[in-house]
Backbone as ProteinMPNN parsed JSONL, in Angstrom:
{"seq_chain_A": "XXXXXXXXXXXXXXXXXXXXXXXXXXXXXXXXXXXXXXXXXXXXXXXXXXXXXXXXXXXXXXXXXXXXXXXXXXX", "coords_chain_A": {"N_chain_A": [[-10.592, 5.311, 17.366], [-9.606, 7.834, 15.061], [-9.862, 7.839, 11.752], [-7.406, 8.241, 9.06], [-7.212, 10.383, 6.597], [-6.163, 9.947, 3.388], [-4.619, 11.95, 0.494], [-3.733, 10.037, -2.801], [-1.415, 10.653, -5.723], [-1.079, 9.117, -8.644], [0.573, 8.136, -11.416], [0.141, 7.003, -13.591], [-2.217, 5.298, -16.107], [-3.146, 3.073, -13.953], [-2.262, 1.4, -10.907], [-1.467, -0.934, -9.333], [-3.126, -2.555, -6.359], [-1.034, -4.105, -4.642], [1.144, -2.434, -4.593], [0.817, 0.165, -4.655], [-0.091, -0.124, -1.814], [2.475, -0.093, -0.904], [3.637, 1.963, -2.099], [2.182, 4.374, -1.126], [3.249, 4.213, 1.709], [2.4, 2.243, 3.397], [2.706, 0.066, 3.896], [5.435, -2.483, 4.648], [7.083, -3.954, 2.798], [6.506, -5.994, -0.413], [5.332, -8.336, 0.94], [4.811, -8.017, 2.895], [1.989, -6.257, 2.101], [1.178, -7.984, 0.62], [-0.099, -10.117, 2.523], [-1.467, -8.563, 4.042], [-3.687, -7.873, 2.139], [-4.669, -10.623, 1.809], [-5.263, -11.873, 3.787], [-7.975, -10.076, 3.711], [-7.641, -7.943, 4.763], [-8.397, -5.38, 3.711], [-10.4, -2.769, 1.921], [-11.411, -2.245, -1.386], [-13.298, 0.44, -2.77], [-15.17, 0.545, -0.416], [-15.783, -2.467, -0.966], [-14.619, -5.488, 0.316], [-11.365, -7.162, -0.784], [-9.407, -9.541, -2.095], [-7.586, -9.319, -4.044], [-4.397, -8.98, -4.958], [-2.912, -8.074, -7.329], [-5.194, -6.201, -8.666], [-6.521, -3.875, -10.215], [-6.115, -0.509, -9.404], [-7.412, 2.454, -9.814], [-7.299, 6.423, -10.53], [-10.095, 7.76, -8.732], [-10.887, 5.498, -7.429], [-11.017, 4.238, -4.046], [-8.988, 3.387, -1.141], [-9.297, 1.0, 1.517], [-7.694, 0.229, 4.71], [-7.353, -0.449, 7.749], [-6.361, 2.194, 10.035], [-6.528, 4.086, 7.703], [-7.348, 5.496, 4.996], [-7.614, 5.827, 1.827], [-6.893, 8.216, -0.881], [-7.534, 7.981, -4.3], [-5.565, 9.719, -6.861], [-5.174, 10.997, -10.181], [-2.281, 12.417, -11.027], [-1.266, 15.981, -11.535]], "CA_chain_A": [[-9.524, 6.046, 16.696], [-10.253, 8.385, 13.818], [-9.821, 7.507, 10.304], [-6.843, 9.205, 8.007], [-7.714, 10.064, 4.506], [-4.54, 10.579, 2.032], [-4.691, 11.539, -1.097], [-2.575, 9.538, -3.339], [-1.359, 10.541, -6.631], [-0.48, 8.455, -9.431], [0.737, 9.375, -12.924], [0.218, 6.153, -14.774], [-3.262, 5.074, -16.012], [-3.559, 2.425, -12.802], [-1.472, 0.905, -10.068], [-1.619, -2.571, -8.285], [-3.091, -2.618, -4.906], [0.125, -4.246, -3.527], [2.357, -1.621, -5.124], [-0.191, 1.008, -4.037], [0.379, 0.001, -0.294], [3.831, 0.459, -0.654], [3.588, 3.353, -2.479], [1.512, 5.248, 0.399], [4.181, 3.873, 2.729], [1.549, 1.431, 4.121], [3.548, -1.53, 4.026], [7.504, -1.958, 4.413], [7.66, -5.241, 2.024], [5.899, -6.013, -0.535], [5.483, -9.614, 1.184], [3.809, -7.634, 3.995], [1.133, -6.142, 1.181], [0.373, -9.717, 0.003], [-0.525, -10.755, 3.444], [-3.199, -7.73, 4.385], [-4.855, -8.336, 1.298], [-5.159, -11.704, 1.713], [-6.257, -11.726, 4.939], [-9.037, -9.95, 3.551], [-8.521, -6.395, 5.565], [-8.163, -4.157, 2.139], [-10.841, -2.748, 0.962], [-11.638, -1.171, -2.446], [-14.656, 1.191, -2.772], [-16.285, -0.676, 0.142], [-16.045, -3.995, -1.081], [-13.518, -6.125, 0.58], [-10.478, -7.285, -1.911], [-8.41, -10.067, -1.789], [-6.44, -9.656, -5.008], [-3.306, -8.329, -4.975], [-2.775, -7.318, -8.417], [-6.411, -5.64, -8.714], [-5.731, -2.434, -10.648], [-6.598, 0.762, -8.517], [-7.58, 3.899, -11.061], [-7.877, 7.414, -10.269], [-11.14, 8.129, -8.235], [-10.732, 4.684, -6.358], [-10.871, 4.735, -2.767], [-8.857, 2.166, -0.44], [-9.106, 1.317, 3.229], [-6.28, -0.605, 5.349], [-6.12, -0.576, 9.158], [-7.346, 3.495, 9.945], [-6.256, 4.868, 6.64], [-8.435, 5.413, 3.573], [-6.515, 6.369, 0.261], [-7.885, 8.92, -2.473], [-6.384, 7.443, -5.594], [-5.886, 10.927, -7.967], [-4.254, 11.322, -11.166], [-0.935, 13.914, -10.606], [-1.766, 17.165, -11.995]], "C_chain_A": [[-10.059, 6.606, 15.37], [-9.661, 8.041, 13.02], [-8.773, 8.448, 9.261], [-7.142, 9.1, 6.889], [-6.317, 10.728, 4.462], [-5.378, 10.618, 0.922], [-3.41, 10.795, -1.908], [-2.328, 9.675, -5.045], [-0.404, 9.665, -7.7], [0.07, 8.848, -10.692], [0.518, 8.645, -13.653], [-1.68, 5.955, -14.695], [-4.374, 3.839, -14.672], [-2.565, 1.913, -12.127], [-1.899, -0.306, -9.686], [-1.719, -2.479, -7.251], [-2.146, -2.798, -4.002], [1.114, -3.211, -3.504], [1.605, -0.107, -4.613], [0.313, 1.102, -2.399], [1.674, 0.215, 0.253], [3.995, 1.497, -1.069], [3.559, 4.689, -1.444], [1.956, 4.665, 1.345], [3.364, 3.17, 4.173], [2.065, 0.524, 4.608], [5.235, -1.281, 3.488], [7.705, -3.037, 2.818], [6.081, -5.735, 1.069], [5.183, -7.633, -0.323], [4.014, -9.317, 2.399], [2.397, -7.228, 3.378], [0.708, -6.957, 1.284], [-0.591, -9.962, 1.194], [-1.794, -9.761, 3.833], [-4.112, -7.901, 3.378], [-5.56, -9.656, 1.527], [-5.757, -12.303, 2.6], [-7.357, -11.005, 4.603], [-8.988, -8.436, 4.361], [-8.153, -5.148, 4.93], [-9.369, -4.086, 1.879], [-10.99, -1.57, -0.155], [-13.018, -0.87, -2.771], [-15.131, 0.729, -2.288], [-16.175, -1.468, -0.197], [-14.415, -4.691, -0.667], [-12.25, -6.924, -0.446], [-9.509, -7.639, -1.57], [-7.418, -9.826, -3.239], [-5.367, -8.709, -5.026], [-2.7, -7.62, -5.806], [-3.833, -6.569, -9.076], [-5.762, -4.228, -9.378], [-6.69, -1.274, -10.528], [-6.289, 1.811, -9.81], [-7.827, 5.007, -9.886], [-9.708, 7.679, -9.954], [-11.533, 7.015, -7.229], [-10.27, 5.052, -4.504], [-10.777, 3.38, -2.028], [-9.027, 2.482, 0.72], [-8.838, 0.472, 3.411], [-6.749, -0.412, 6.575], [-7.099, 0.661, 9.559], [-7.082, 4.054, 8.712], [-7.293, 4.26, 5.956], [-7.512, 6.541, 2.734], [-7.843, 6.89, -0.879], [-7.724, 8.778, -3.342], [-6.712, 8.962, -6.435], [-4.977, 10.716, -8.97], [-3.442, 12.475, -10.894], [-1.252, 14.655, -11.855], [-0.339, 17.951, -12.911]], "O_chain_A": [[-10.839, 5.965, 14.666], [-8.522, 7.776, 13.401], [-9.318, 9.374, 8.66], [-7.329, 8.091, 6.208], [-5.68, 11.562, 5.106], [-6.293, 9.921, 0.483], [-2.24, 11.02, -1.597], [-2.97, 8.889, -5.742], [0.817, 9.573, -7.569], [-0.022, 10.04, -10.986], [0.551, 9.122, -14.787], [-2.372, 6.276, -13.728], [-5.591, 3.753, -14.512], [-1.586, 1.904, -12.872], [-3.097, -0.5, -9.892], [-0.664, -2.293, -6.645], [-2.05, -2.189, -2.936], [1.87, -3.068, -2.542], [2.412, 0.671, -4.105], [0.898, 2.045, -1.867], [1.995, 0.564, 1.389], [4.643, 2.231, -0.323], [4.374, 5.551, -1.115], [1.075, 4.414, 2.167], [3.535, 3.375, 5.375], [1.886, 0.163, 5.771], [5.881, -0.595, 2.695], [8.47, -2.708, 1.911], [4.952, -5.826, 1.551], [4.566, -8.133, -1.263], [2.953, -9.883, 2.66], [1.455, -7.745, 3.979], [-0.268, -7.047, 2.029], [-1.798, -10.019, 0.961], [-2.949, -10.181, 3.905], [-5.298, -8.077, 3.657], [-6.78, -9.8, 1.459], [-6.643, -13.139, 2.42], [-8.17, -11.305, 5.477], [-10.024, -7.81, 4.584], [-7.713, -4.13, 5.464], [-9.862, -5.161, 1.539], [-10.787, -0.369, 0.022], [-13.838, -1.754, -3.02], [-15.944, 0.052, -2.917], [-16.893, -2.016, 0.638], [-13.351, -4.435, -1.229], [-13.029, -7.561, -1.156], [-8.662, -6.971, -0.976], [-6.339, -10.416, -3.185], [-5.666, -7.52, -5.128], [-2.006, -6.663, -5.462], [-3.497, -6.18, -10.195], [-4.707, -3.692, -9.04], [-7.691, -1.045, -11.207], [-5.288, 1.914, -10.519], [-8.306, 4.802, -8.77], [-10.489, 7.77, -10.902], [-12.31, 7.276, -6.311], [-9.48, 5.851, -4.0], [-11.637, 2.499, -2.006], [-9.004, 3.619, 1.19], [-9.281, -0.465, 2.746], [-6.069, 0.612, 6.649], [-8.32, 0.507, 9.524], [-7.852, 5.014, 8.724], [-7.901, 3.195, 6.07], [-6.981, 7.622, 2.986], [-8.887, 6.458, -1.37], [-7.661, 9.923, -3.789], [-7.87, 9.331, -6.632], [-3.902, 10.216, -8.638], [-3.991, 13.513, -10.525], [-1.46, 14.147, -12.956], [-0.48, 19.049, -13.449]]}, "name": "protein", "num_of_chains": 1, "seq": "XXXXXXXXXXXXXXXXXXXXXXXXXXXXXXXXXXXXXXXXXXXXXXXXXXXXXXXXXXXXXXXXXXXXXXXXXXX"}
C-alpha cells in the first residue's frame, strides 16, 4: 500500500505528538493517540517515539500506520 504524505499546518511555535494525531484526524480519542505511541508505531524524523508529549516543530516529519505528516508553520 502506498504511503500518504499531508502537510500539516500549525500556527503555534510546537504541538504535542498526541494532539498532533488528533489534529490530522489520525486518531478519534486522545486515549487512542496514547496507545500508538506507546506501542512504539510513531515515528518522528525516522526515529521511533514513544513519548506522547514530545513537541513536534515546523519541518518535523511524522509517520503512523501509511501516513507521513509534514509539520509546516501556517502562512
Amino acid at each position: 500500500m502506498a504511503l500518504q504524505h499531508e502537510t500539516i499546518q500549525i500556527r503555534t511555535e510546537f504541538i504535542k505528538l498526541d494532539s498532533l494525531l488528533k489534529f490530522a484526524g489520525l486518531c478519534d480519542t486522545g486515549g487512542f493517540a496514547k496507545e500508538l505511541i506507546q506501542q512504539g508505531q510513531v515515528s518522528v524524523n525516522g526515529e521511533v517515539c514513544t513519548m506522547r508529549g514530545k513537541k513536534i516543530r515546523p519541518g518535523d516529519e511524522i509517520a503512523v500506520e501509511n501516513y507521513i505528516l509534514h509539520v509546516k508553520n501556517q502562512e
